[in-house]
N, C-alpha and C positions, 0 to 999 in steps of 0.2 A: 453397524452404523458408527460413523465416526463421532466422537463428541460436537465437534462444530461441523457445520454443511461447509465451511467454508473457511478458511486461514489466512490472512493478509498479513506479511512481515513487510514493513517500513525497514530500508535502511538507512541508520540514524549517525552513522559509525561518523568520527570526525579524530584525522589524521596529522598527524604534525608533520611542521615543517611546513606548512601552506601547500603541499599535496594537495591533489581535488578530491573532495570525499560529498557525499550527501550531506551531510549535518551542516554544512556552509549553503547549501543550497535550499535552507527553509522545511529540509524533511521531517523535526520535530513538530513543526507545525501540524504538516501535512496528515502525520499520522494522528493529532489531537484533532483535528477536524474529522477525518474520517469515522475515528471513533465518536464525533459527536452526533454526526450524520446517520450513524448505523444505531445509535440510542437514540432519537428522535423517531427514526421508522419502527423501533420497537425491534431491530434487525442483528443487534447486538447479543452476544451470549451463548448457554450452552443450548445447543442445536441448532444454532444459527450462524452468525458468524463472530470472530476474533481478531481485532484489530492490534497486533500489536507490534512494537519496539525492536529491532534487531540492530545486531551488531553487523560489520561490515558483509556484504554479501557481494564480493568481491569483482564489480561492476561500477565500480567509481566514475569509468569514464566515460558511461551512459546516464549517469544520475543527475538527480536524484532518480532512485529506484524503489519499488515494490514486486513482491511475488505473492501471487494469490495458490493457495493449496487447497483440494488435491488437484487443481490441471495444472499447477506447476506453469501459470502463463505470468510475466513479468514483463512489469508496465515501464517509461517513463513518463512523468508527469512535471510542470511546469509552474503552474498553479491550482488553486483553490476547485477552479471551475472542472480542471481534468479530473481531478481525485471526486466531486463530485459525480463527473460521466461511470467513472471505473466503479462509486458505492453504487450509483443507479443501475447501471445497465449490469455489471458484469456481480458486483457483492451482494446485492439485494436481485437481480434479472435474470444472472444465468448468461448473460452473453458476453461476451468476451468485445473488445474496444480495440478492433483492430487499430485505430490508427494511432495506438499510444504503444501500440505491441511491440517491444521490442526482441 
């Protein structure tokens, strides 16, 4: 069994030169909420899940971006409310959110 059920990397990376990157698009947020959401369900942690920080994950021009592991499925998300569907249904659910799937 793997340590976490579950592995969320936020890409946070922010590039120079005014290039498009996630980290202009509110993804440090995104990932401090998500980790508050999954500590609030008591969902966060070892055997559970792992919310965390990544460097660029080289999809700038679908971002802001996340990857949930082990399905390896990668979301975009917009705001608050998305990253909310993806803890719900898919980090705490088991279901996958198609319509954020990229």
């Amino acid at each position: 069994m793997s340590y976490f059920e579950r592995h969320v990397f936020f890409c946070i990376n922010q590039r120079d030169g005014g290039a498009e990157c996630c980290s202009e698009l509110g993804a440090v947020n995104a990932q401090a909420h998500a980790k508050a959401r999954l500590q609030a369900a008591n969902a966060h942690g070892p055997g559970k899940v792992r919310a965390n920080r990544a460097g660029c994950l080289d999809r700038c021009s679908e971002g802001p971006v996340l990857v949930v592991y082990p399905e390896g499925v990668w979301y975009r998300y917009v705001d608050t409310s998305d990253i909310d569907e993806i803890v719900d249904r898919h980090l705490i659910g088991g279901e996958t959110v198609e319509r954020l799937r990229i």
